[in-house]
N, C-alpha and C positions, 0 to 999 in steps of 0.2 A: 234288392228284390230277389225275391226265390220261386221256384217254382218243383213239383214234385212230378214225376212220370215212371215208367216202366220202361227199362231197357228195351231195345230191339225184338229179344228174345222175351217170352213171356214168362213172368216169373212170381211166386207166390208174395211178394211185397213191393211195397213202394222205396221210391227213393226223393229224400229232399237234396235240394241243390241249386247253386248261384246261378239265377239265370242268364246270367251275365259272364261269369268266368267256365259253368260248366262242373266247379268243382262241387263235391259232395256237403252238406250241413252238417258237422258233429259238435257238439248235439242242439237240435231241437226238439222242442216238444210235441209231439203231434197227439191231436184227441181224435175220437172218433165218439161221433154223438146218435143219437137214434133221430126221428122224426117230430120228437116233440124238445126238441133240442136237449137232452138229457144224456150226459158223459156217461156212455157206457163201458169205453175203453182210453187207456191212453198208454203213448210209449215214448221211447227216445230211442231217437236215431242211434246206431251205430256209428263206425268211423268211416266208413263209407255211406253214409247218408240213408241209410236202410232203416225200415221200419216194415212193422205187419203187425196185425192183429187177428183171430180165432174169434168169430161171432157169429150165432145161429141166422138164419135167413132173417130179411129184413129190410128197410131203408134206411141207408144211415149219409150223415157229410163228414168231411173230416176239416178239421183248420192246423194251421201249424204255427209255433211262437216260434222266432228268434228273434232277440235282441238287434237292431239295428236293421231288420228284413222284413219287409211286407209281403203278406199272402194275401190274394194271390198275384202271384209276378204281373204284374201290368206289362213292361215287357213283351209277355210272350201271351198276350189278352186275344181268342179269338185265333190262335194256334192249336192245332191236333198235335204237332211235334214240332221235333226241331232237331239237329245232326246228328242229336244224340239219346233222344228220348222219342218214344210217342207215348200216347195214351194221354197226354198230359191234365192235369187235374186244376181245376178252379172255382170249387165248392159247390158243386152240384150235388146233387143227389144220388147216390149210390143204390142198386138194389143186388142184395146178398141172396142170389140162389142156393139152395141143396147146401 
């Protein structure tokens, strides 16, 4: 299982990652969809498990594929964070201000 969050520190992307070892995803695929579930953006992690996307204001969710790893981490279901992320993500709805 995986799960994606935000460093400590607040920072312009996300990061995918084992939610169970901690270690980073490279690579997965992560989509980013608008409101009427229609792929507006998509990307692949980095080797530290990064990702981000550039999109006008909006509501969007985001899902992510790896092979062998379910989103969103069950795990960590009903968690804000954890030793080493917060923020953490489990397909909600996002809204893109400014």
């Amino acid at each position: 299982m995986f799960a994606f969050g935000i460093k400590k520190k607040n920072r312009p992307w996300g990061t995918v990652y084992d939610s169970i070892t901690k270690q980073p995803i490279d690579p997965a695929y992560v989509t980013l969809r608008d409101i009427h579930n229609k792929e507006i953006s998509s990307s692949i992690t980095d080797i530290d498990g990064r990702f981000g996307f550039l999109v006008e204001p909006g509501i969007y969710t985001i899902t992510v594929n790896k092979t062998n790893y379910a989103f969103p981490s069950k795990k960590l279901a009903g968690k804000a964070g954890d030793e080493l992320y917060n923020d953490l993500y489990f397909g909600e709805k996002i809204e893109v201000k400014k």
